[in-house]
Structures are given as C-alpha cells and as structure tokens.
C-alpha positions in Angstrom: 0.0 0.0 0.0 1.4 3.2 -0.9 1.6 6.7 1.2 0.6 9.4 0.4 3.7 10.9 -0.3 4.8 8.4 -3.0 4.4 8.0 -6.5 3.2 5.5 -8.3 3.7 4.4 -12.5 -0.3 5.2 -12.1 0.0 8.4 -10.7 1.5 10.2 -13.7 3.5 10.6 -16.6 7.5 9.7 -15.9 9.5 12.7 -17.0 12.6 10.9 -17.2 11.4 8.3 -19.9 11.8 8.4 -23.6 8.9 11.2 -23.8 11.5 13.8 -22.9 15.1 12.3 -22.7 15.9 14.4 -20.2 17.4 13.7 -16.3 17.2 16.0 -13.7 19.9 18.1 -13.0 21.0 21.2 -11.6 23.7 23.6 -11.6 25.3 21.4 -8.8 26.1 18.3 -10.5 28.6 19.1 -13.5 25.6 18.5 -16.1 24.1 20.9 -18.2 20.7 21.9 -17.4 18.1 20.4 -20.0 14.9 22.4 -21.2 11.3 20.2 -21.5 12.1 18.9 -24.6 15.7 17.6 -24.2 17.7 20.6 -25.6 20.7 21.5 -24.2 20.4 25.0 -22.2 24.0 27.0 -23.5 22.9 30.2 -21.7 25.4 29.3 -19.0 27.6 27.6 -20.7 31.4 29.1 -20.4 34.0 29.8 -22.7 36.5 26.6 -23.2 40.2 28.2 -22.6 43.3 26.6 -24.1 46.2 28.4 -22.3 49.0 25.6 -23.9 47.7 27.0 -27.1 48.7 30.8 -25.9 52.1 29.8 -24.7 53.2 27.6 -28.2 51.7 31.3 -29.8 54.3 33.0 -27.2 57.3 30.8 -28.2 56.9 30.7 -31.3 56.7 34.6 -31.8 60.0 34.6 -29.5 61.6 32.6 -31.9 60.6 34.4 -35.0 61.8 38.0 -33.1 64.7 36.0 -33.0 65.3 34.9 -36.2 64.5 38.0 -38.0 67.0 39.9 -35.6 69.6 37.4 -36.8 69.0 37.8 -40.2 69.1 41.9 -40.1 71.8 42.4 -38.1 74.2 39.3 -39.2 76.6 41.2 -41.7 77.5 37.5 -42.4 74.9 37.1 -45.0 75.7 39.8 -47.1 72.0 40.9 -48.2 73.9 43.3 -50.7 75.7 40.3 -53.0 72.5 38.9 -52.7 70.8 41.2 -54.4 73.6 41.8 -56.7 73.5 38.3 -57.9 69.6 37.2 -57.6 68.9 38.9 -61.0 72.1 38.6 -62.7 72.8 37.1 -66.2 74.5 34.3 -65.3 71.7 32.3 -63.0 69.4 32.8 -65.8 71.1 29.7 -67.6 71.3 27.8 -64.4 67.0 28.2 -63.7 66.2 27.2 -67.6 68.3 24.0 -67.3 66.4 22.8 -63.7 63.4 23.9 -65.3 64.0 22.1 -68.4 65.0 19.3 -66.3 62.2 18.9 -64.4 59.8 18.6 -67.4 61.8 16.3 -69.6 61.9 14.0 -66.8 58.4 14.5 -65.3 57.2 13.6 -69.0 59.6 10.4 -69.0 58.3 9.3 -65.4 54.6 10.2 -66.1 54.5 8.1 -69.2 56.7 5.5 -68.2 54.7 5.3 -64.7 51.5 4.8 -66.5 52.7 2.1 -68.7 54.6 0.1 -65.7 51.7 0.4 -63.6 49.3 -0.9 -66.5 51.9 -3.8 -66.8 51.9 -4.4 -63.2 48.0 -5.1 -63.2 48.3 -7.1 -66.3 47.1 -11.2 -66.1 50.3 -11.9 -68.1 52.7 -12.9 -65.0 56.1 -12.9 -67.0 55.1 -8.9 -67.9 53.8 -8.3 -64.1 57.0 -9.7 -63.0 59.1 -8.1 -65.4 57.1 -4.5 -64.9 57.9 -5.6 -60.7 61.2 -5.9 -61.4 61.8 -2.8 -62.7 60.1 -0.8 -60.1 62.1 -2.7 -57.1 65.5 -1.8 -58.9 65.3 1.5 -59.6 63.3 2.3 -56.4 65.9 0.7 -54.2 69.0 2.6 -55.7 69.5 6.4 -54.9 69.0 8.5 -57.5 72.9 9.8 -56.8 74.2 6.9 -57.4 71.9 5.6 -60.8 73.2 10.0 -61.9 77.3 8.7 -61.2 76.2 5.5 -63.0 74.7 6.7 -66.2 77.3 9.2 -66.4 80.1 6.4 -66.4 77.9 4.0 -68.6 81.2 4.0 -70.9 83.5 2.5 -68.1 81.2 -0.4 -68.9 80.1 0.3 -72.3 82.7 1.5 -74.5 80.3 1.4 -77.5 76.3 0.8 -78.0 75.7 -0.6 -81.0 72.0 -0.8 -82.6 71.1 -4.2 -85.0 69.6 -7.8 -84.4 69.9 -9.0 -81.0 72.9 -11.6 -81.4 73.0 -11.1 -85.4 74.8 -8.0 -87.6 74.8 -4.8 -86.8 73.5 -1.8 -88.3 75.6 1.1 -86.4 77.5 1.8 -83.6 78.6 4.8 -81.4 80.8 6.0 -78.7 79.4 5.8 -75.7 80.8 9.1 -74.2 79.3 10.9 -77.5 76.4 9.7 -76.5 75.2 10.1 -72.6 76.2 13.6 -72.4 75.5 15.1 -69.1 72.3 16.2 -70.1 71.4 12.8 -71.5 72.9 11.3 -67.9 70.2 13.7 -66.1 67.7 12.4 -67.6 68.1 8.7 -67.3 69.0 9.1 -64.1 66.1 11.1 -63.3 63.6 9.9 -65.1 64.2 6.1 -65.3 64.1 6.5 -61.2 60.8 8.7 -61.7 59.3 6.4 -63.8 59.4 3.8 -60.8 57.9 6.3 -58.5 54.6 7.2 -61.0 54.2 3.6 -61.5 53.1 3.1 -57.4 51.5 6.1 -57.8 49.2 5.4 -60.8 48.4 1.9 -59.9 47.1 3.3 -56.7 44.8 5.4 -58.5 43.7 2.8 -60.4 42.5 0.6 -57.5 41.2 2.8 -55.8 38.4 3.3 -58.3 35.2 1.3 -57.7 35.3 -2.2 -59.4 31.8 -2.2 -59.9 32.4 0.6 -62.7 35.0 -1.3 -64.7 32.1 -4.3 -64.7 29.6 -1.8 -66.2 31.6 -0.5 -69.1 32.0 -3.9 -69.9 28.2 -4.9 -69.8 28.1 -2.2 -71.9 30.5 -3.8 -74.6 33.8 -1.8 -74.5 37.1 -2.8 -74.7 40.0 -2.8 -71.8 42.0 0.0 -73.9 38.7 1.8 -74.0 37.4 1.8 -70.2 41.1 2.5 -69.1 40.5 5.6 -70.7 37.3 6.6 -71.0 36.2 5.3 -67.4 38.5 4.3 -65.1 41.4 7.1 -65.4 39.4 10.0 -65.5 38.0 8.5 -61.7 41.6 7.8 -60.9 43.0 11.4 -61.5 41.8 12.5 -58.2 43.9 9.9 -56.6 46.3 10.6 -58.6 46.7 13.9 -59.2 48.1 15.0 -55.7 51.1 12.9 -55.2 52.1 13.6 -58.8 52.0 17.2 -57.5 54.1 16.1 -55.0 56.3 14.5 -57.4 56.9 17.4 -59.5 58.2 19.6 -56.7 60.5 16.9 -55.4 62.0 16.4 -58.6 62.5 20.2 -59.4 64.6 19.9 -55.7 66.6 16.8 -57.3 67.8 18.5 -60.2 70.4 20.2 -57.7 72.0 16.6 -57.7 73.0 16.9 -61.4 75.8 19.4 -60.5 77.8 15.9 -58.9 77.9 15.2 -62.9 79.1 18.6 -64.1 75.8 19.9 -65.2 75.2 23.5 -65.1 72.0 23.8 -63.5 70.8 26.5 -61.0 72.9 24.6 -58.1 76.2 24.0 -60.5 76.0 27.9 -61.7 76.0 29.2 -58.2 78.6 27.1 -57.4 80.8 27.8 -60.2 80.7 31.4 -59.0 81.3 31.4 -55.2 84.0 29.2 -56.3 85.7 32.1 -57.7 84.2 34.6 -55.3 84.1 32.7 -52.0 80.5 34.4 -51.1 79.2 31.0 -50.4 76.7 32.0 -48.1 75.0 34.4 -50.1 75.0 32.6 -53.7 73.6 29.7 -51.5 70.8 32.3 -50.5 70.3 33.1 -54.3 69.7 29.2 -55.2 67.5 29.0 -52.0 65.3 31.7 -53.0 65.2 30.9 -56.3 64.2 27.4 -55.6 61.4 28.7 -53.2 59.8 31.0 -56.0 59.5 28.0 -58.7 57.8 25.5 -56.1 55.5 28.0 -55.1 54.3 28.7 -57.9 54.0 24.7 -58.5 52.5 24.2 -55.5 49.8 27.3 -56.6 49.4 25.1 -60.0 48.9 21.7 -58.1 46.1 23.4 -55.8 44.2 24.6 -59.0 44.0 20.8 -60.2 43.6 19.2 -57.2 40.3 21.9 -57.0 39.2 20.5 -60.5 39.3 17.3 -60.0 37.9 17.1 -56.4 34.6 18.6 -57.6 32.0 16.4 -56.5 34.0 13.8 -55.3 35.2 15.3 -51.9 33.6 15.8 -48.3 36.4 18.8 -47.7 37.9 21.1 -50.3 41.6 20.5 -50.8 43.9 23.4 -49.3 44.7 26.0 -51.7 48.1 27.8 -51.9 46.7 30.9 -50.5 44.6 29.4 -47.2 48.1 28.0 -47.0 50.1 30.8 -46.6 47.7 32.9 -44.9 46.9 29.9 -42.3 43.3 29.9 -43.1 41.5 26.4 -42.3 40.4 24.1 -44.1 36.8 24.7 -45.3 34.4 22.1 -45.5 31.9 21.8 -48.5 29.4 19.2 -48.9 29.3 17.1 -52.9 26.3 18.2 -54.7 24.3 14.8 -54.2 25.1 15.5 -50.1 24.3 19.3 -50.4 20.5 18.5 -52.7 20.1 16.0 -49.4 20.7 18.6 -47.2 18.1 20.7 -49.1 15.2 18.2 -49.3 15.4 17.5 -45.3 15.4 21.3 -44.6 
C-alpha cells in the first residue's frame, strides 16, 4: 500500500522516460541543465580556454623576433651580393636547365609510370613480373648513385651498338658521345621517376570502384577503351596530388646533377662562389630561387587538385593561399550531399 507521499507508475507521466530524454539536474552536479524537450540550455555555458595553445603562440613569436633579428643584423649574409646576384645574367642559364630538367623527366616518369603500372595489373605474370622488377631496382637505388652510374655508362660500355639481337649490326657509337650530361640527367632522373609514378598510378587505379569497370563492360567496351574513357578519368583525383608532390621533389633533385658537371641553378652558383668565396649568399640566391618556382608549383597543383575534387570530396583541398595565410580548411558538402541537405530542410 502506498503513502501518500509516494508515487506511483499510475499516478503520472514519468519525466525521465523516452517522452523527454531528459534527467534532472542542476547547476550542482557538472551536467548541463536540459529544457522540456531535451535541448541542451547554452545560456550558462562558459568559454573553453586553451592556455598551452597561448604559450606555443608565445614561443613561437619569440623565436621568430629571433630569427629575423639574426638575419638583419648578421653582416655574415651579405643581403647586398644577394641582391647583386639574384637577378644577374649568369643564374638565368642555371633556372632554364632545372626547369627544363624537371619537365623532360616528369614527362619520361609520367609516361613510363603509366605504362609500368598498366603492366603491373596485367594477367600476363612474366610482364607483371618483369614491370615488378623494374620498379624494385630502380626504387631501391639512390637517384645519386643511378646520376654517377649513367654518367660512367662507358667504363662499362665503350660502345652501343644498334642491330639484331645476337645477329649484324647496323651502327655503332661511342658511348661518351652519346650520354652527355644532359642525357645522364635524364636517365638518371627519369628512369628512377618512372618507378615512383608507376606506385602512384596503380594506386589510383584501384582505388576506383570495381563495380564501374564491370559496367563498361556490360556495356560492350574494350579494356583500352574503359582504361581511358572510365577508369582514369575516376583515378586522376587519386592521382593527381602525389604527382604534385612529385613534380616539386623532382624540381629539388635536379640540384643533384651538379655531382655530374651539369650547369643547372645549383652548378652555376657554385661555379661562382667558387671564384668569389660568397658562399653563403650565392647559396641564399639558389634557396630563393628554388622557393619561387615551387610556389608557384604548389599554386598550380592546388588549381587541379580543385578540378578534380569537384563532386568527389567531403572537404575542399587546401589552396596555396589558405596556406600561406593559415586559413583552415573549409568544408563543403558534394552536390548529391548538399541536394540531401536541401530536401530534409
């Protein structure tokens, strides 16, 4: 028999059932307060504080005072040669040649990756083998060291001869007429790129949906033809931004051609504080100069990566400018998400 103080299941409705989702709870005990209908009340709720995020701010701004103190009043790095020499005649060589470089053997690796990593996915084991092969070798070797090799092919070649594989020949040549410098660059650059691309595009490839391979088909095209018609275009986004990548990297490893005597941006500026001994500042010319061409990569490679993650993306890549301005990272719904998010509102 219940009192006449208690409460029964009868009595009333229980406000702390699934009708409400609500408990009751005061200022007292750490939870928020909840309204009738299960909202969260923010009127008192207080500001989070992050003081270990005010004292990196602090040390950080420290050690920039610092650092742009030392590079005003150090007379070590000579800001006058610099500017002396950052426009002169004689780097303008040096940047076309890295530039040059860096195409040539982007074009070389691109292709080359494309057709490796085709072979790698191929049914034919001796060419998946042979395509496996090839990427383990050249991945697994320095680029240095494949530059010194190339460059001393004729310590093992004296001649390369062209004609019928065990049969007459047709012509010959000297080998050191032959791989120049220039020509050494770009074997030993793009052979070793060609390795790197092929990792790169075969990732791309699988990670596009099967299930869309298996409907080109049902529609009656050919391999060659839903390679590219259907699968690379879907692959490009997963493709796209490591080849990015790749570009800029390989514009820095041009600088390891001047080992081979080739006057790029790194050989020129050597070949002058040689003769001037203002190796600090010449070294500040080839650091800026390298800074202004990958930035303006890196500007390119956010434009692409904004084409071809339209649609396809939850968050918009990082352009060059929320970059260097240290904006964040926006994110923007795909059109099928966004219409959803229209209907339901």
């Amino acid at each position: 028999m219940a009192t006449p103080h208690s409460t029964t299941a009868q009595d009333g409705p229980d406000t702390t059932g699934p009708h409400t989702g609500a408990t009751r709870s005061g200022p007292g005990d750490g939870t928020a307060p909840l309204s009738v209908h299960g909202t969260v009340d923010v009127s008192t709720a207080a500001r989070v504080h992050h003081p270990l995020r005010w004292l990196s701010v602090l040390v950080l701004a420290v050690l920039a005072a610092q650092l742009g103190h030392f590079l005003v009043t150090s007379p070590n790095f000579e800001w006058g040669t610099v500017g002396a020499y950052f426009d002169a005649q004689l780097i303008g060589p040096g940047i076309a040649t890295t530039i040059e470089l860096t195409a040539v053997a982007m074009f070389i690796g691109i292709v080359g990756g494309v057709l490796l990593a085709i072979g790698r996915m191929s049914d034919n084991r001796v060419m998946r083998g042979a395509c496996g092969l090839y990427v383990w070798l050249f991945r697994g070797i320095p680029v240095l060291v494949q530059l010194i090799f190339w460059y001393n092919l004729s310590a093992l070649l004296p001649r390369i001869s062209l004609g019928v594989p065990f049969g007459p020949e047709f012509g010959h040549a000297a080998t050191n007429s032959l791989i120049s410098p220039w020509f050494a660059a770009i074997l030993g650059l793009g052979l070793n790129e060609a390795a790197y691309m092929a990792e790169i595009v075969r990732g791309g490839l699988l990670g596009v949906d099967p299930g869309q391979t298996e409907a080109a088909s049902a529609l009656g095209m050919g391999r060659a033809r839903i390679l590219r018609r259907v699968v690379l275009p879907q692959a490009m986004r997963f493709i796209v931004p490591p080849t990015g990548s790749q570009v800029i990297n390989m514009l820095k490893a041009t600088s390891l051609v001047s080992v081979i005597a080739l006057a790029d941006l790194l050989y020129t500026v050597q070949s002058v504080y040689n003769r001037t001994f203002e190796t600090i500042p010449l070294l500040i010319v080839a650091c800026l100069w390298y800074l202004i061409m990958t930035s303006v990569l890196y500007v390119g490679q956010s434009f692409i990566e904004r084409h071809y993650a339209r649609g396809a993306t939850r968050n918009t890549p990082q352009s060059f400018w929320d970059f260097a301005f240290f904006r964040r990272q926006r994110a923007t719904l795909a059109p099928q998400a966004r219409e959803t998010e229209e209907t339901i509102s």
